[in-house]
C-alpha positions in Angstrom: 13.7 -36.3 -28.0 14.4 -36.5 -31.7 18.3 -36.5 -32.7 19.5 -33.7 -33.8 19.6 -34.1 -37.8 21.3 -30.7 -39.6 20.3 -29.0 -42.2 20.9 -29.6 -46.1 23.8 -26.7 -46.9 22.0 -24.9 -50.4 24.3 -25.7 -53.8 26.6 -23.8 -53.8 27.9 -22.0 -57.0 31.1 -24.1 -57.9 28.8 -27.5 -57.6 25.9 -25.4 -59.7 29.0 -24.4 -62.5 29.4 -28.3 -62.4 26.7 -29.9 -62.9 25.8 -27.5 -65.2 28.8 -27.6 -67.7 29.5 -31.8 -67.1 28.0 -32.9 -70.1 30.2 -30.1 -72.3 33.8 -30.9 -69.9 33.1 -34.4 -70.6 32.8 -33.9 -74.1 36.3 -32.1 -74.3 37.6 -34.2 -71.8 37.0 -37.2 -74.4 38.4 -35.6 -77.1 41.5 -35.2 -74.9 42.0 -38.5 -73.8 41.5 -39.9 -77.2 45.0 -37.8 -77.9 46.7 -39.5 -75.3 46.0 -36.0 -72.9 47.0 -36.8 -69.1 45.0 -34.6 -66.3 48.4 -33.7 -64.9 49.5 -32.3 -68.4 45.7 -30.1 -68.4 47.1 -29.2 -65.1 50.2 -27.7 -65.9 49.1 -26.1 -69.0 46.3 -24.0 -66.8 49.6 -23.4 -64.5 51.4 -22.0 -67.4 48.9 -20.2 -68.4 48.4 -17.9 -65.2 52.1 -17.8 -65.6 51.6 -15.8 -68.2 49.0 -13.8 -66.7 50.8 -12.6 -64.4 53.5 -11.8 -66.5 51.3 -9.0 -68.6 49.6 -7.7 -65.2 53.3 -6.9 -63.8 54.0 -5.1 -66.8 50.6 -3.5 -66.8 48.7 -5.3 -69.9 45.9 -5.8 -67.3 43.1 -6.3 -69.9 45.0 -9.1 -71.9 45.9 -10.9 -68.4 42.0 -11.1 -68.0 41.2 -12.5 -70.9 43.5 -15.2 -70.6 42.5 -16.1 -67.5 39.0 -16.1 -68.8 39.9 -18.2 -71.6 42.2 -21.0 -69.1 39.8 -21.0 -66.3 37.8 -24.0 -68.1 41.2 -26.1 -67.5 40.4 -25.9 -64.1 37.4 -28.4 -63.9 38.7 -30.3 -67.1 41.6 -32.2 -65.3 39.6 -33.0 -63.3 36.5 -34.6 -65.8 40.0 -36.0 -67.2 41.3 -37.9 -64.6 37.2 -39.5 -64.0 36.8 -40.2 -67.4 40.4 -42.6 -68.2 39.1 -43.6 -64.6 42.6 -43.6 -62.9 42.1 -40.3 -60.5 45.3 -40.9 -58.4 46.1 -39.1 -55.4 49.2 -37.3 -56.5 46.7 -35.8 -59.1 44.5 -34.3 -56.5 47.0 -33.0 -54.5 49.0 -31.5 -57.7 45.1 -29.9 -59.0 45.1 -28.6 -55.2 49.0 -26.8 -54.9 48.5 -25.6 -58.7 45.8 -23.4 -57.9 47.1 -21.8 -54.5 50.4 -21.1 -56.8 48.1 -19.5 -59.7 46.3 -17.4 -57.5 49.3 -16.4 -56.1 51.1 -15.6 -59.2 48.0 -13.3 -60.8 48.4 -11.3 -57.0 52.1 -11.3 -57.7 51.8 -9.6 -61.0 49.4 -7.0 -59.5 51.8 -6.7 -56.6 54.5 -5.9 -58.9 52.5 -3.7 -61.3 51.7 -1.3 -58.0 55.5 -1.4 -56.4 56.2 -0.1 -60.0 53.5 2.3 -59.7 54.5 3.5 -55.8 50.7 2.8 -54.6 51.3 1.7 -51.3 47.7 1.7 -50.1 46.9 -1.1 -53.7 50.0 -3.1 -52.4 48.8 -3.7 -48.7 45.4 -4.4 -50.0 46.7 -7.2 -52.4 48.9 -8.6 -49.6 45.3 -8.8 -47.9 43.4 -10.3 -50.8 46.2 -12.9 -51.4 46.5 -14.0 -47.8 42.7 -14.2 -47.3 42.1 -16.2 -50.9 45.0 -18.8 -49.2 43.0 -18.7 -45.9 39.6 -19.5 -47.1 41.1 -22.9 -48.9 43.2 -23.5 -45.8 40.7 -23.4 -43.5 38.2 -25.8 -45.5 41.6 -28.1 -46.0 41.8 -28.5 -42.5 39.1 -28.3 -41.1 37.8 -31.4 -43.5 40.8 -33.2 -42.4 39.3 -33.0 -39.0 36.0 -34.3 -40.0 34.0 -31.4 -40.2 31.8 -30.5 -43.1 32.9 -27.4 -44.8 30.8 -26.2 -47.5 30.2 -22.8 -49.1 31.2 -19.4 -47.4 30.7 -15.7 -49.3 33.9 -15.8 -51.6 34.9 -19.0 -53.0 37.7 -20.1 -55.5 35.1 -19.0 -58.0 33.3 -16.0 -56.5 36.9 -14.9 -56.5 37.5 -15.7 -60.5 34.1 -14.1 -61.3 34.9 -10.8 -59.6 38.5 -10.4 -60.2 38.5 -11.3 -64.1 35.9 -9.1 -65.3 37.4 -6.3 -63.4 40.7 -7.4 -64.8 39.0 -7.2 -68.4 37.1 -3.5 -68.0 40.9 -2.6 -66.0 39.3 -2.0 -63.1 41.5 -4.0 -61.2 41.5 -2.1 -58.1 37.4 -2.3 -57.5 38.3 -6.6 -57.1 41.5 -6.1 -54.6 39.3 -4.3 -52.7 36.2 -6.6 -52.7 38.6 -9.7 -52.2 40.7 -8.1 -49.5 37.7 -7.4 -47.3 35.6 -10.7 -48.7 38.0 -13.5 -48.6 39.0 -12.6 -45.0 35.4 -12.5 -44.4 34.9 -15.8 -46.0 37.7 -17.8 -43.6 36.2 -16.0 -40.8 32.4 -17.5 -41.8 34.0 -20.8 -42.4 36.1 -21.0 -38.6 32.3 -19.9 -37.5 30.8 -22.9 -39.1 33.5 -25.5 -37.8 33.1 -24.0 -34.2 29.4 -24.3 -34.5 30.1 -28.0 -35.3 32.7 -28.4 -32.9 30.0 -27.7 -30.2 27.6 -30.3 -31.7 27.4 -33.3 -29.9 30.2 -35.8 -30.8 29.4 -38.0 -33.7 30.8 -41.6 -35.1 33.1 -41.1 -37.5 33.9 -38.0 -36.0 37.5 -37.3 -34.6 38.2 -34.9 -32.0 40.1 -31.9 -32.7 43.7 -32.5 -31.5 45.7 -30.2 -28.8 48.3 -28.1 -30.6 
């Protein structure tokens, strides 16, 4: 009987976005270096920026809060084409690139949240207390179920999917037609990828593998 050999996963959409724009981020990322630019510093910046974001959404400037998020989301894969490029990638840096962008999706659903408390929409505020928990639990549940070994690629609604549904809407101020996509979505999307680590879970045991551990 032949092993069992799984399939290829298809590209997904954030690895397309890369490979397609890594000749342009490297470009900028070497202009950036050759000013003495640190990835942690891009960081921050992209950090500050959604700060600011979701400063205007709480106060209702919901088109302007779009179109900085549209114009910072580059900062997002340029640390990182940063840190590769002065070739010291540390480990801190990862895990700061990681904890930034849980805050700064949390800070853009803050701003709505606020912006619909102001607004006494309680239906809008439940629904972005959905679509915030779900964005956390779709990067939570890759997080640990790679720390576990598993392989966990892909899944409906992305970090990305998420930026390119929520930002236009946030531009046209149709805010509420992307809470109610990610609400539903993004809870659908950590759902798909528990499926995917249970369907691995029931593979065979590999080498390399570790078993999950009794909690």
């Amino acid at each position: 009987m032949k092993p069992h050999v799984p399939k290829q996963s298809p590209q997904t959409l954030t690895a397309f976005l890369r490979q397609r724009f890594k000749p342009l981020l490297e470009r900028i990322a070497l202009g950036l270096a050759r000013l003495g630019v640190t990835p942690n510093a891009v960081t921050l910046a992209g950090l500050a920026g959604n700060i600011l974001a979701a400063f205007w959404l709480a106060q209702g400037r919901i088109t302007w809060a779009g179109w900085l998020l549209l114009v910072i989301w580059p900062l997002d894969a340029l640390d990182g084409a940063l840190a590769r490029l002065r070739g010291s990638p540390s480990p801190f840096g990862g895990v700061l690139d990681s904890v930034t962008d849980r805050y700064a999706e949390l800070l853009v659903w803050g701003g709505l949240l606020v912006y619909y408390l102001s607004r006494a929409d309680p239906i809008s505020v439940i629904l972005i207390y959905l679509a915030a928990g779900g964005s956390l639990m779709v990067s939570y549940t890759k997080a640990r179920g790679e720390a576990q070994g598993f392989r966990v690629e892909g899944g409906l609604l992305t970090r990305v999917e998420r930026f390119l549904v929520l930002v236009p809407c946030l531009i046209l101020n149709r805010p509420l037609i992307a809470i109610w996509a990610i609400a539903l979505l993004a809870n659908f999307t950590a759902l798909q990828r528990l499926w995917l680590i249970f369907r691995q879970s029931s593979m065979p045991a590999q080498p390399g593998r570790p078993t999950l551990p009794k909690e």
